[in-house]
One Martini backbone bead per residue (centre of mass of N, CA, C, O) as a GRO file, in nm:
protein
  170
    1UNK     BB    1  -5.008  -2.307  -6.860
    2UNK     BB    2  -4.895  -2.189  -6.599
    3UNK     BB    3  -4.858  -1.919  -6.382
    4UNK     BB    4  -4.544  -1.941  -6.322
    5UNK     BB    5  -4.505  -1.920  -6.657
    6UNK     BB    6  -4.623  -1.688  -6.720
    7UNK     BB    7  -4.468  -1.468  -6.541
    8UNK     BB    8  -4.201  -1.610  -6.674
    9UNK     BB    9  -4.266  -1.457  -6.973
   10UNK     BB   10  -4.414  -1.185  -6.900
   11UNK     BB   11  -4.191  -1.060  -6.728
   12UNK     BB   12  -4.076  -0.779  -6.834
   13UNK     BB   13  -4.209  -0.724  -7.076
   14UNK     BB   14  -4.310  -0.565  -7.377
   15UNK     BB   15  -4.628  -0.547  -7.541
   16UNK     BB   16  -4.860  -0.678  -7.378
   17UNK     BB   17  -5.129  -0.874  -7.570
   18UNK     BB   18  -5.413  -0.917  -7.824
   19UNK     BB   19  -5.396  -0.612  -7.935
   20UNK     BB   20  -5.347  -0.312  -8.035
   21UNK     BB   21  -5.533  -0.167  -7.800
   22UNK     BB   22  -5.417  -0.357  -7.548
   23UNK     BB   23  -5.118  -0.301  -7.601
   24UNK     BB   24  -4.951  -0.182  -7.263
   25UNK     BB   25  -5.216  -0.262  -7.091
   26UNK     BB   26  -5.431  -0.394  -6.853
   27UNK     BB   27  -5.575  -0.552  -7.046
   28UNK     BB   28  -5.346  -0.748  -7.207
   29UNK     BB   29  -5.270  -0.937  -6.992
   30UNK     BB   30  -5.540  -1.078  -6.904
   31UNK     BB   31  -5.597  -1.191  -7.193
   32UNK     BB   32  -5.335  -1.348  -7.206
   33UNK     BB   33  -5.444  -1.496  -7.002
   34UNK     BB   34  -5.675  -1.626  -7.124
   35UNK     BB   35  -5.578  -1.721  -7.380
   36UNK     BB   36  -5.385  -1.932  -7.209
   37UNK     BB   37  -5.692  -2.075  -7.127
   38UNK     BB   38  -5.838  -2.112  -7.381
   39UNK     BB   39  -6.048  -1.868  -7.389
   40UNK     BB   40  -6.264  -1.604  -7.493
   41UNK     BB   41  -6.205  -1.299  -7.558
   42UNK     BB   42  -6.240  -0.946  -7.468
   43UNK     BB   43  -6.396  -0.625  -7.429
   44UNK     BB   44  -6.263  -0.336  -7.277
   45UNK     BB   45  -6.253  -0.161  -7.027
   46UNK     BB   46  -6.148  -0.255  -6.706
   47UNK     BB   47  -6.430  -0.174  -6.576
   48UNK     BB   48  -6.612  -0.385  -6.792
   49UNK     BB   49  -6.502  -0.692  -6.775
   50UNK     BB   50  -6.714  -0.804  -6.530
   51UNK     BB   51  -6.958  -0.714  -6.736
   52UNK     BB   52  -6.848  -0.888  -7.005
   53UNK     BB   53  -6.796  -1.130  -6.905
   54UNK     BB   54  -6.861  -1.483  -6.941
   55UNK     BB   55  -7.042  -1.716  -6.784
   56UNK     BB   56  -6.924  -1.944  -6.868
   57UNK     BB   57  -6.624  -1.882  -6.830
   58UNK     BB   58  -6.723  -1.721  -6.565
   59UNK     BB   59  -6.688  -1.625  -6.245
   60UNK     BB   60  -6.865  -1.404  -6.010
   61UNK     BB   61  -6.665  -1.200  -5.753
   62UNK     BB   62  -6.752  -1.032  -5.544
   63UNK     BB   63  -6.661  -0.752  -5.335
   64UNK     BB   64  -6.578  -0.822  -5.017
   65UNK     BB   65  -6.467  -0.820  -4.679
   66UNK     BB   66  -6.510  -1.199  -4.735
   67UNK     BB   67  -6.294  -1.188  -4.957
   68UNK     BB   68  -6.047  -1.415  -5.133
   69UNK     BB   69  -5.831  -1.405  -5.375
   70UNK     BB   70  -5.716  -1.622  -5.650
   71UNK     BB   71  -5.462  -1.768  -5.832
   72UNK     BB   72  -5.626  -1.666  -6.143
   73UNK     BB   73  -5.790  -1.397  -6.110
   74UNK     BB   74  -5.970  -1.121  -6.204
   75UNK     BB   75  -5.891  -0.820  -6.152
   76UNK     BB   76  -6.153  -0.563  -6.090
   77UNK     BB   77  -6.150  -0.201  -6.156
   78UNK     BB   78  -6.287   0.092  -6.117
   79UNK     BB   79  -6.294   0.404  -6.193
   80UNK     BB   80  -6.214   0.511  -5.887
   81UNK     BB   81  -5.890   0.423  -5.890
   82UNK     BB   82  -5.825   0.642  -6.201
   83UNK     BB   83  -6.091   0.824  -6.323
   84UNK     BB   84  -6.128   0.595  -6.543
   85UNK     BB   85  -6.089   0.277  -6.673
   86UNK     BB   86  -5.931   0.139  -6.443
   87UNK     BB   87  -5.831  -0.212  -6.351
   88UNK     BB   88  -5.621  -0.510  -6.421
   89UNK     BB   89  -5.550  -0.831  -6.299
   90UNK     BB   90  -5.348  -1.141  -6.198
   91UNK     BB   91  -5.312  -1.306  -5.961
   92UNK     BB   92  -5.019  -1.336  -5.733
   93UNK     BB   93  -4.930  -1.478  -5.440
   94UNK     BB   94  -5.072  -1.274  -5.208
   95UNK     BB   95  -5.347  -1.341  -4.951
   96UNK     BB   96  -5.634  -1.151  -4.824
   97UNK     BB   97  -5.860  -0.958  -4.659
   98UNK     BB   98  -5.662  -0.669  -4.768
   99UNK     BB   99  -5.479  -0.808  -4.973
  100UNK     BB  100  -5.295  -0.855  -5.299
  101UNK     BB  101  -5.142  -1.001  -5.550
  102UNK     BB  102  -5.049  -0.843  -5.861
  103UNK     BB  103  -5.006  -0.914  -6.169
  104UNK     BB  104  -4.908  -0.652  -6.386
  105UNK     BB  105  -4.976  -0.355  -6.616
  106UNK     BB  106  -4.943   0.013  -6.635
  107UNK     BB  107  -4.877   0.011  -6.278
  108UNK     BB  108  -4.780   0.237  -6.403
  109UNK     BB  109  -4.747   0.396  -6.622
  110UNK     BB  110  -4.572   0.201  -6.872
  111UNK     BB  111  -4.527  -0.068  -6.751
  112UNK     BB  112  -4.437  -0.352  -6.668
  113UNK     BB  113  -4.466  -0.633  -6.577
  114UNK     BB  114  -4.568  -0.727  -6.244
  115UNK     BB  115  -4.587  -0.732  -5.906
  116UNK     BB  116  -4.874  -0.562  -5.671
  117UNK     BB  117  -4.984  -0.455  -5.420
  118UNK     BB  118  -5.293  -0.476  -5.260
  119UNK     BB  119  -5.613  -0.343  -5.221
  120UNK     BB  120  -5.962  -0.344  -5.239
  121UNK     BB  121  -6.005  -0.043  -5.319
  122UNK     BB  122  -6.215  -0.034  -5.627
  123UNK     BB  123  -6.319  -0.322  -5.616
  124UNK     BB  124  -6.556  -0.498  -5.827
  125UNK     BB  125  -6.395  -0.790  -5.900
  126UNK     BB  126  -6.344  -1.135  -5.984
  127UNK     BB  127  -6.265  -1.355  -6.256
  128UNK     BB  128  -6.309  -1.735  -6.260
  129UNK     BB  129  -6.189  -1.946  -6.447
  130UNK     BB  130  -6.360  -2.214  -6.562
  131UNK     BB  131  -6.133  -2.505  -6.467
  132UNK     BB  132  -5.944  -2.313  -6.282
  133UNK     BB  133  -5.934  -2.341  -5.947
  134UNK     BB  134  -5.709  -2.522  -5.951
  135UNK     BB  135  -5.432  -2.572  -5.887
  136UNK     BB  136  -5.167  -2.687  -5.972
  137UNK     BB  137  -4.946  -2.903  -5.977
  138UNK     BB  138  -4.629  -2.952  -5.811
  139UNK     BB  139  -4.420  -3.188  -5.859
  140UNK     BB  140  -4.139  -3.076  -5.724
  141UNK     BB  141  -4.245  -3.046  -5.453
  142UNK     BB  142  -4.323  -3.391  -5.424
  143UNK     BB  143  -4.073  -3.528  -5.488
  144UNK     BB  144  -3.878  -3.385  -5.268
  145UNK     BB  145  -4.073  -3.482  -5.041
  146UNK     BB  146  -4.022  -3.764  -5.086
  147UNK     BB  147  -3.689  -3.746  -5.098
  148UNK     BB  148  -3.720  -3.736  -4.776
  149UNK     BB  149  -3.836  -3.940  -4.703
  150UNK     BB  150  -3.653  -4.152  -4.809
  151UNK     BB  151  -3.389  -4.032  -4.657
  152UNK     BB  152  -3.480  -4.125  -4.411
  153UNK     BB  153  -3.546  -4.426  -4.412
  154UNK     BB  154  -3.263  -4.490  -4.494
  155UNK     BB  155  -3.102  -4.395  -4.271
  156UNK     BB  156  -3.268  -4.575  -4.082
  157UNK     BB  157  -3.179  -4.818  -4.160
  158UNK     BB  158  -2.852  -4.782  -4.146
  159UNK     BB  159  -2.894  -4.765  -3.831
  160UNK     BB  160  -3.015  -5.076  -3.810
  161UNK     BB  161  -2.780  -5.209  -3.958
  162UNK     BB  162  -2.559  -5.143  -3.733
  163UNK     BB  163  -2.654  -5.237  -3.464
  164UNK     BB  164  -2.655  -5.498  -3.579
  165UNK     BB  165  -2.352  -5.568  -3.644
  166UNK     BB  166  -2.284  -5.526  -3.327
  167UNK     BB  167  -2.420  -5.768  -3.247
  168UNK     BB  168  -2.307  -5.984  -3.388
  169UNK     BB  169  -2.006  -5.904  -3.284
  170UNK     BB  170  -2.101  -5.955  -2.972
   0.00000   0.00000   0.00000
């Protein structure tokens, strides 16, 4: 499952988690974020999970000032962005050295999941990952572009295949 069929299964659903405790929390989102790219969940409140995460299957990107989050990352904040828990989610969407969009749940509390901008503000960092750094292919789009071209070819096929005829009846 790539992350677009990820954010369309679990887009405004309720009660999204992997466990009793983490379910319709933002930690249940990233963990099922996880558990769908078949990697092993762990545990941990959402500032926790940096620092919790498995090396192995986890790249650890500090947040810096030219750091810029990509695609299926999980961002976690720390404890000083809600003063307890921290926050983490899914990147998903427009990134850049200032904001981010994050699928995420329960910001504000009690949220389904949605997309939500930020700045990095109390980003402990990201984790990404390992295997899956390369975005999916889009095939749909790769289509698309081809039967455009395609279809200019034949265009102009067509418009030189009428000039010969003219020159023919002339």
């Amino acid at each position: 499952m790539i992350l677009q069929d990820f954010y369309n299964t679990y887009k405004g659903k309720t009660g999204v988690g992997t466990t009793a405790g983490n379910t319709a929390e933002c930690v249940g989102l990233s963990m099922k974020w996880i558990q769908t790219l078949g990697l092993p969940t762990f545990y941990g409140h959402a500032k926790d999970l940096y620092a919790n995460a498995s090396d192995k299957d986890f790249e650890k990107i500090p947040n810096s000032p030219d750091a810029i989050i990509r695609d299926g990352d999980i961002a976690v904040w720390g404890h000083g962005y809600n003063g307890t828990y921290g926050h983490t989610g899914v990147a998903y969407g427009s990134h850049d050295v200032n904001n981010f969009d994050c699928f995420e749940q329960n910001d504000p509390l009690g949220s389904t999941p949605h997309i939500k901008r930020y700045n990095y503000a109390y980003v402990i960092g990201w984790l990404r990952p390992k295997g899956s750094q390369e975005p999916a292919t889009d095939y749909e789009k790769l289509f698309n572009e081809c039967r455009v071209d395609r279809d200019a070819h034949w265009n102009k096929l067509n418009e030189l295949q009428d000039i010969i005829k003219i020159k023919d009846i002339q």
